[in-house]
Structures are given as C-alpha cells and as structure tokens.
C-alpha positions as CSV (number, residue, x, y, z in Angstrom):
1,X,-39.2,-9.9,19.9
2,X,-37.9,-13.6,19.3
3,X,-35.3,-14.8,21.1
4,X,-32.4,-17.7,20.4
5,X,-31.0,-19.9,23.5
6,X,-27.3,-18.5,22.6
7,X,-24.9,-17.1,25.3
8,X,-23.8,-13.8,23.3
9,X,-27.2,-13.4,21.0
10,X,-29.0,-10.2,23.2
11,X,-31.9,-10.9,21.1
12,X,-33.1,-11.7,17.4
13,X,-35.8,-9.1,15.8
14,X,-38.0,-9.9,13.2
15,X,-39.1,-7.0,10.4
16,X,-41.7,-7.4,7.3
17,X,-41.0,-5.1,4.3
18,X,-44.4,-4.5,2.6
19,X,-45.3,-3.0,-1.0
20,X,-48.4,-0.5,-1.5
21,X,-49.2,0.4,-4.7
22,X,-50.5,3.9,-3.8
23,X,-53.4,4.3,-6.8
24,X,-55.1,0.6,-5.9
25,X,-54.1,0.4,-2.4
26,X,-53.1,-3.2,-2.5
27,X,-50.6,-4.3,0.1
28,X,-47.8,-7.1,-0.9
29,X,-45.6,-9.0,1.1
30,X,-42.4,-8.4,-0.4
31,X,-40.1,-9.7,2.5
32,X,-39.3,-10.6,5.8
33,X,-35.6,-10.5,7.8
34,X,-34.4,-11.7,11.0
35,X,-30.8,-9.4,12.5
36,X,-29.5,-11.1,15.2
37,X,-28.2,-8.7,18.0
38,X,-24.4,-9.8,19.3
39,X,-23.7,-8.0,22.8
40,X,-19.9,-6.4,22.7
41,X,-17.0,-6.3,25.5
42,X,-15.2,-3.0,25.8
43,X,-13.0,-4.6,23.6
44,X,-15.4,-5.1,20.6
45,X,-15.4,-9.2,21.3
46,X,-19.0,-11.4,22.3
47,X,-20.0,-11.0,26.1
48,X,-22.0,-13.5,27.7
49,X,-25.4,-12.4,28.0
50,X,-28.0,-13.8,30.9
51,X,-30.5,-15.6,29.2
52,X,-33.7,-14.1,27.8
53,X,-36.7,-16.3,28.9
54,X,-40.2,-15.6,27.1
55,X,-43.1,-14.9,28.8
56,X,-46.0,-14.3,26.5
57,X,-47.4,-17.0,24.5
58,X,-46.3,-14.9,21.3
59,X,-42.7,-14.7,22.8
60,X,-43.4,-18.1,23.4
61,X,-44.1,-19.1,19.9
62,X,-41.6,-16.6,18.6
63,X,-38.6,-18.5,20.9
64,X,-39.7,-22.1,18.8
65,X,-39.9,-20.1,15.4
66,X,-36.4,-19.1,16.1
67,X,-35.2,-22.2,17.4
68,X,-36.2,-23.9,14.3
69,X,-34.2,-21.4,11.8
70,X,-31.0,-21.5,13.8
71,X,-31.6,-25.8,13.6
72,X,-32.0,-25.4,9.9
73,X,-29.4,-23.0,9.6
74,X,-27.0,-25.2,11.2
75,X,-27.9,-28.1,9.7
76,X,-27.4,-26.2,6.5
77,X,-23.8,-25.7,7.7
78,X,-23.4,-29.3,8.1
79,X,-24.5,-30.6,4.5
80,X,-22.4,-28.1,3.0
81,X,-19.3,-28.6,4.7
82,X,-19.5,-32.1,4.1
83,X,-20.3,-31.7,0.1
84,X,-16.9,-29.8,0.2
85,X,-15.3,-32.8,1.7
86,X,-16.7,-34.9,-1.0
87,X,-18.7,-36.6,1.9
C-alpha cells in the first residue's frame, strides 16, 4: 500500500492489469492505476484522517513513488492553468 502526506487521503492503492494470451502463455503489462481513498464525514464531506507513516522499506519507497506523482500531478495543474491565462 502507498501512501500520500494529505489530511483527508486514507491511503492510495496501486493495481497492475496484466494480459495472458492463454495458448502461448505470455504475460503483458497492459496497465497500471493508482485510486486514491478519500475518508467521508457522516455528512458525505472529507474528514481529517491521522497520518499514515510507512514502516517497511517497500512502504517506504512506495510513500516517495507517491510523492513524486501527486508533485507532478500538481505541477501539471500549474502549467495548465497558466496556458489558459495566456501566461
């Protein structure tokens, strides 16, 4: 499990979807997806979650990987935004 430094993010889960081609046996990659899990209020709104610390070194590594997308993701946000400002 990967986790994201976020207040309302209860965790982030990683899943591979692979293709076997049943009469050769060969295994492809065909993709990979990250869902972020938002914990509710009884009123359907984000609740502050306590922070998930890793502990493992592949919880460890997982916690940077993650890091890194919501980074890029963000800074994704940013270039876009500006180009619609004609910055």
């Amino acid at each position: 499990m990967g986790v994201a430094e976020a207040n309302t993010a209860g965790n982030v889960h990683g899943g591979v979807i692979l293709h076997e081609t049943v009469r050769t046996g060969e295994v492809t990659h065909t993709s990979t997806a990250y869902l972020t899990m938002v914990a509710l209020d009884d009123e359907g709104r984000p609740a502050a979650v306590p922070p998930v610390r890793p502990v493992t070194p592949d919880e460890e590594r997982r916690a940077r990987e993650a890091q890194l997308r919501r980074d890029n993701r963000l800074d994704e946000r940013r270039r876009i935004e500006s180009a619609r400002e004609g910055r």
